[in-house]
N, C-alpha and C positions, 0 to 999 in steps of 0.2 A: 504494500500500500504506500502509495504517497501524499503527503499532505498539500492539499494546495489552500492558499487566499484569495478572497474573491472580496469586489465589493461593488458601491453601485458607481456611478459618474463622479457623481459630490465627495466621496468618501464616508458620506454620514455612517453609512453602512457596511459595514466588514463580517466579516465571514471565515470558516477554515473547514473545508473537509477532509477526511482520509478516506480514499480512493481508489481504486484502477481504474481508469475512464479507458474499457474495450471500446465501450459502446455507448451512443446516445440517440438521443429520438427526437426526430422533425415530426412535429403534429401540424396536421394542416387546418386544425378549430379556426374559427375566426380569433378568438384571442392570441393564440400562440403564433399566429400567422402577422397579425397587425403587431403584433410586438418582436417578431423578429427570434427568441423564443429558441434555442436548442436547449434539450434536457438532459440533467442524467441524474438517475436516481440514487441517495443517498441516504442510508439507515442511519434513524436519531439520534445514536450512539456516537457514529461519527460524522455530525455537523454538527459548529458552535457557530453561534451569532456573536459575535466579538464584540460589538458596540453597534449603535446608532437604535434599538429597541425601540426608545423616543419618536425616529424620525421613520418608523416602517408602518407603512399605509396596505390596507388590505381590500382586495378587491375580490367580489363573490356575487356570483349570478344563479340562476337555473336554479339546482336542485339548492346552492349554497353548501356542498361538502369539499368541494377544492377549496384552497384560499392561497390567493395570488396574490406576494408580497414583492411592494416595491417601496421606492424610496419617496417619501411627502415633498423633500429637497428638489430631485433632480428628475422625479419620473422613472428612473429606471427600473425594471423587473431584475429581481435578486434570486427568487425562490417561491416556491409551490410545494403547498401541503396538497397530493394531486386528490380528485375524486377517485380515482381507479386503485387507489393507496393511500389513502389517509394519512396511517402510521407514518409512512416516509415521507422525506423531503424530495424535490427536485429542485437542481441548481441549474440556472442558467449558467452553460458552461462559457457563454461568452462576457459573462463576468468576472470569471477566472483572469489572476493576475498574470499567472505565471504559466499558464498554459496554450500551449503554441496549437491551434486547430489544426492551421495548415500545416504542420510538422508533423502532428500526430495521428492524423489519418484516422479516426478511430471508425468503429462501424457503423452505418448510421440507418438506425429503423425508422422505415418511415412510416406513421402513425398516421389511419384516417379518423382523426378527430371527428371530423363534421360527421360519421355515422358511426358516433362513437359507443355507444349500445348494442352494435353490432362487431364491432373491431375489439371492444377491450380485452377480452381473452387473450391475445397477439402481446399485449403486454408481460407476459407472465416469463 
């Protein structure tokens, strides 16, 4: 595992996972879509929210069992308690300070949100 830090634009918001990012997941929802949005799932054990707690704004629609955190500051999407996983986090990996996408190549599932009651099994 490696640990990486993330945070949002402003900095208000920090972050630290322990990780392997093989793989992450394009959903193509309207929200993950209009936000730009790569995920990769991370057990609560290892994510810390480092600081900014203050300054994390939450956002929740539909059924309201995702909750989609961003920054009140700067806008940016940090992380997701998702609906298809509760329990875990998802970090937007392109929050990641230290981690190179286009170096890493990792594998990337692409996720049809928009018929997502039909697809979430594909998650597992």
């Amino acid at each position: 595992m490696t640990r990486y830090t993330g945070s949002c634009h402003c900095g208000a918001i920090r972050f630290e996972i322990d990780t392997v990012i093989d793989r992450i997941t394009e959903c193509n929802c309207s929200v993950c879509t209009k936000k730009g949005i790569l995920h990769h799932r991370v057990a609560p054990e290892n994510f810390r929210l480092v600081s900014g707690a203050d300054a994390l704004g939450t956002y929740q629609f539909g059924s309201e069992v995702a909750r989609h955190h961003f920054c009140k500051v700067c806008g940016i999407h940090t992380f997701t308690r998702p609906r298809a996983a509760p329990a875990l986090y998802t970090v937007n990996v392109r929050c990641l300070d230290d981690y190179d996408l286009q170096q890493a190549q990792p594998e990337v599932l692409r996720f049809d949100g928009r018929h997502w009651e039909a697809e979430v099994g594909k998650l597992a």
